[in-house]
C-alpha positions in Angstrom: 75.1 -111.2 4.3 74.2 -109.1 1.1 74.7 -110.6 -2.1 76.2 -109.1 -5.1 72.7 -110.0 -6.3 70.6 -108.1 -3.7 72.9 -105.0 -4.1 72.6 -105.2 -7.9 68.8 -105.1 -7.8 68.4 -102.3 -5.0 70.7 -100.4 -7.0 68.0 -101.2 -10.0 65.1 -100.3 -8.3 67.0 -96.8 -7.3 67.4 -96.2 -11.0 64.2 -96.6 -11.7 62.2 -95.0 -9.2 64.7 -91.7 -10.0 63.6 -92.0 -13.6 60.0 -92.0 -12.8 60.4 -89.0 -10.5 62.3 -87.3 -13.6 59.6 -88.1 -15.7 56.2 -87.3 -13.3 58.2 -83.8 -12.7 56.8 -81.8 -15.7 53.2 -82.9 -15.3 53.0 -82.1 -11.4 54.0 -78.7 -13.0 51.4 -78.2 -15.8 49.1 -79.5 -13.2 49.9 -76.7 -10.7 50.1 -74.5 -13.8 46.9 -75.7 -15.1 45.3 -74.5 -11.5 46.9 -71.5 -11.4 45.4 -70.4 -14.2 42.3 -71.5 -13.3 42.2 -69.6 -10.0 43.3 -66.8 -12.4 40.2 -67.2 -14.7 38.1 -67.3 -11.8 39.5 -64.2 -10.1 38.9 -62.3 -13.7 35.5 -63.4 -13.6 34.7 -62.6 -10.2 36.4 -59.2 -10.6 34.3 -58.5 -13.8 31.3 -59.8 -12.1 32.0 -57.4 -8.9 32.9 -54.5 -11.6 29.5 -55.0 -13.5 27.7 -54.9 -10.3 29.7 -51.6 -8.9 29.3 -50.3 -12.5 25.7 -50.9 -12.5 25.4 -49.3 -8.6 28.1 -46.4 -9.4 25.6 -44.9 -12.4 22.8 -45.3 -10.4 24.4 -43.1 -7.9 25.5 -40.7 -10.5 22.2 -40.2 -11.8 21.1 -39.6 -8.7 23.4 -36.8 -7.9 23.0 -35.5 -11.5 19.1 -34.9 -10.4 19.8 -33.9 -7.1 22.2 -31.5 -8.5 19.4 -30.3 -10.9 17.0 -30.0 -8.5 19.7 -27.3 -6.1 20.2 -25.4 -9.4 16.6 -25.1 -10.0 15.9 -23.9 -6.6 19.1 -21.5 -6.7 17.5 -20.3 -9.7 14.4 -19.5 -8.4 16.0 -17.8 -5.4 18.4 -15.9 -7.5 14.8 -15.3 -9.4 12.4 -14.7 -5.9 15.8 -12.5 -4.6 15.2 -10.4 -8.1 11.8 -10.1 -7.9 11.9 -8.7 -4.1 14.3 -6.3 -4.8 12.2 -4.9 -7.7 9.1 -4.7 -5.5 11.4 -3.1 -2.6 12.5 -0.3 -4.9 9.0 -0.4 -6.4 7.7 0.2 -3.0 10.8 2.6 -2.1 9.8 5.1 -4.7 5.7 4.6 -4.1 6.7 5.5 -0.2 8.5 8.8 -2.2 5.7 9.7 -4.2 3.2 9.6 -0.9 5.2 11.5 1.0 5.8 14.1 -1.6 2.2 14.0 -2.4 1.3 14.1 1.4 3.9 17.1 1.8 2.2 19.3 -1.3 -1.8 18.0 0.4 -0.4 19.5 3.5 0.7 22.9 1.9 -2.3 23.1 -0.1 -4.6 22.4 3.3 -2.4 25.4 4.9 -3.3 27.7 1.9 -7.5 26.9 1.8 -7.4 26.8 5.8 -5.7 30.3 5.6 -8.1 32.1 2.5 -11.4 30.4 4.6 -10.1 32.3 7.8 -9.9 35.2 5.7 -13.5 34.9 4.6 -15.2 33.8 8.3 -15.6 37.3 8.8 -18.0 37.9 6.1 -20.4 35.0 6.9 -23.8 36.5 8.5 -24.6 35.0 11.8 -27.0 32.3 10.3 -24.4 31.0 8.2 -22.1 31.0 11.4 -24.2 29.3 13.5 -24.7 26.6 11.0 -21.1 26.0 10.0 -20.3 26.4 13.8 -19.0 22.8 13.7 -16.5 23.1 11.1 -14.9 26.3 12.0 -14.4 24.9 15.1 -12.5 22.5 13.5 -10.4 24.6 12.3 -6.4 24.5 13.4 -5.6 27.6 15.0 -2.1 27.4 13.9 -1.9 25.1 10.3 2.1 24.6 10.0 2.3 23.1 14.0 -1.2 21.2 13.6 -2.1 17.3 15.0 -4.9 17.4 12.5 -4.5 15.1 9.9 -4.7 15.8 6.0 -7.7 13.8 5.3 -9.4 15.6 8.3 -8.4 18.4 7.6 -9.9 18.4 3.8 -13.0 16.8 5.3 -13.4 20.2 7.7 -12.7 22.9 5.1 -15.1 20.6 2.2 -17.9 20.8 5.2 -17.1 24.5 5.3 -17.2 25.1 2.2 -20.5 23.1 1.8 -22.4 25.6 4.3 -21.4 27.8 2.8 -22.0 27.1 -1.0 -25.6 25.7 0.2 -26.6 29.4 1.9 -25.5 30.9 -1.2 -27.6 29.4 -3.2 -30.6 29.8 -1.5 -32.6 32.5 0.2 -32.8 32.6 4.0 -35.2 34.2 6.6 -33.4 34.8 10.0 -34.2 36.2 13.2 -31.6 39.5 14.3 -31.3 42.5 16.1 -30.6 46.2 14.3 -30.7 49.6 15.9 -33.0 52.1 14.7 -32.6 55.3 14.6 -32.3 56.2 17.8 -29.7 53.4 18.3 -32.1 51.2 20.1 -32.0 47.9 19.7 -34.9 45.7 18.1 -35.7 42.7 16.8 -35.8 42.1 12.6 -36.1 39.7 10.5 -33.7 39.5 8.0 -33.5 38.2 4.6 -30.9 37.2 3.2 -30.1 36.6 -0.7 -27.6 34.5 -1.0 -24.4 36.1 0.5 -24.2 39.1 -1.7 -27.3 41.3 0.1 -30.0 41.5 2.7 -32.9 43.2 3.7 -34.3 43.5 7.5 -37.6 44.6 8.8 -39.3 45.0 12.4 -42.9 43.9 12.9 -44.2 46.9 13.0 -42.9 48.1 9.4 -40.8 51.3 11.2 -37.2 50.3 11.3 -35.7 48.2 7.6 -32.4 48.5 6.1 -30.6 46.6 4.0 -26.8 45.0 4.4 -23.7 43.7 2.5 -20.7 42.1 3.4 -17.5 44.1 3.5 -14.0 44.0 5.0 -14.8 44.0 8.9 -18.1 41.9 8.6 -21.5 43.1 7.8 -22.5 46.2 7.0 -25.6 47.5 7.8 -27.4 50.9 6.6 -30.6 52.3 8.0 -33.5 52.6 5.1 -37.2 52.9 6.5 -38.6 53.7 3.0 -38.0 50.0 2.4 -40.3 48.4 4.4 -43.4 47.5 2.9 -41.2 45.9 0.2 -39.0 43.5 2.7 -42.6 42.8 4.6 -43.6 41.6 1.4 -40.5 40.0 0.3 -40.7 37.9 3.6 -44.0 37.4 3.2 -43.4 35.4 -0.4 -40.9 33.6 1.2 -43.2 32.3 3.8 -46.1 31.4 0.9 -48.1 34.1 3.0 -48.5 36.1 -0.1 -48.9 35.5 -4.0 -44.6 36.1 -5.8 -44.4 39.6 -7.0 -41.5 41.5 -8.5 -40.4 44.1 -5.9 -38.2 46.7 -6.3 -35.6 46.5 -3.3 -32.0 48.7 -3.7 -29.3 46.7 -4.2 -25.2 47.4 -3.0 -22.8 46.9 -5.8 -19.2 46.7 -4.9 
């Protein structure tokens, strides 16, 4: 049986074991409080940590780009500069390729002309002269606006023409021809020639000389026998058979 004792004391003991609960209450708080906070400190410093180290890795990266961002301007900059330069030496080019061909266009017109006025003159070359120059005129286009010739070929051809015949201008020049006499026989002369204005011709035996100038068909020659002696001799000096000597010889003046 429970005594009125017992009961009283249990009762006690309940008492007081509700007012130490009541009183441990506000400690187990602060103390949960107190780690909260904690935890709280420690996240801050963690998340500052983790920011300073992203912070740190985030300009690094930035710098990075910032150069390798320079470095694509630079080379668009030189492109942009390269692009500027080859279309400046593309029209350059454009307007030498203009220039050439106009220039080719006015060599060509000028190679028609001489080829034309040295045509024009073949017929007054005497037959050395011809057979000399032989190579060039051959060279000669028949037709000079549907030619294959080219312009620096074709220059080269008339400036060897041209050449001959500058060179037997200039100089005197013994030949071996034929000339009728005066019964329109044939028979063989030499024939000198001064230059391309006049010549003189002779046979060996003195009998049939002449003289002859160019003119609008070719050659022309004229019969004068009275001449002789003088063209012997002439021919003669030439050859350094016989001591120079002014002689009188006719001349044609046209």
């Amino acid at each position: 049986m429970i005594s009125k004792r017992g009961i009283a004391c249990g009762l006690a003991a309940c008492v007081v074991g509700c007012r130490l609960w009541a009183a441990d209450s506000p400690v187990t708080a602060a103390r949960e409080t107190l780690a909260q906070w904690v935890q709280t400190r420690q996240l801050i410093s963690k998340t500052r940590t983790d920011w300073e180290a992203d912070r740190e890795m985030l300009g690094q990266t930035k710098a990075l780009f910032e150069r390798e961002l320079a470095a694509v301007a630079e080379q668009m900059g030189k492109l942009n500069t390269n692009s500027t330069v080859a279309d400046a030496e593309r029209r350059k080019a454009e307007a030498e390729l203009t220039q050439h061909g106009e220039a080719l266009d006015r060599a060509k017109a000028l190679a028609a002309e001489l080829e034309k006025e040295v045509r024009g003159i073949l017929p007054l070359l005497p037959p050395p002269l011809k057979a000399t120059a032989q190579p060039w005129i051959s060279r000669l286009p028949a037709d000079s606006a549907n030619t294959k010739a080219g312009v620096v070929d074709r220059f080269q051809t008339l400036v060897g023409l041209l050449n001959e015949v500058d060179k037997f201008n200039n100089a005197i020049t013994v030949a071996n021809d034929k000339q009728p006499n005066a019964k329109g026989d044939q028979v063989s002369v030499d024939v000198i020639y001064l230059g391309l204005g006049i010549a003189y011709f002779v046979d060996a035996a003195g009998e049939v000389a002449g003289l002859g100038s160019p003119g609008p068909a070719g050659w022309q020659w004229k019969l004068q026998p009275e001449i002789a002696p003088k063209v012997r001799d002439a021919i003669a000096i030439y050859r350094s058979q016989k001591a120079a000597e002014f002689l009188g010889l006719p001349a044609v003046i046209q």
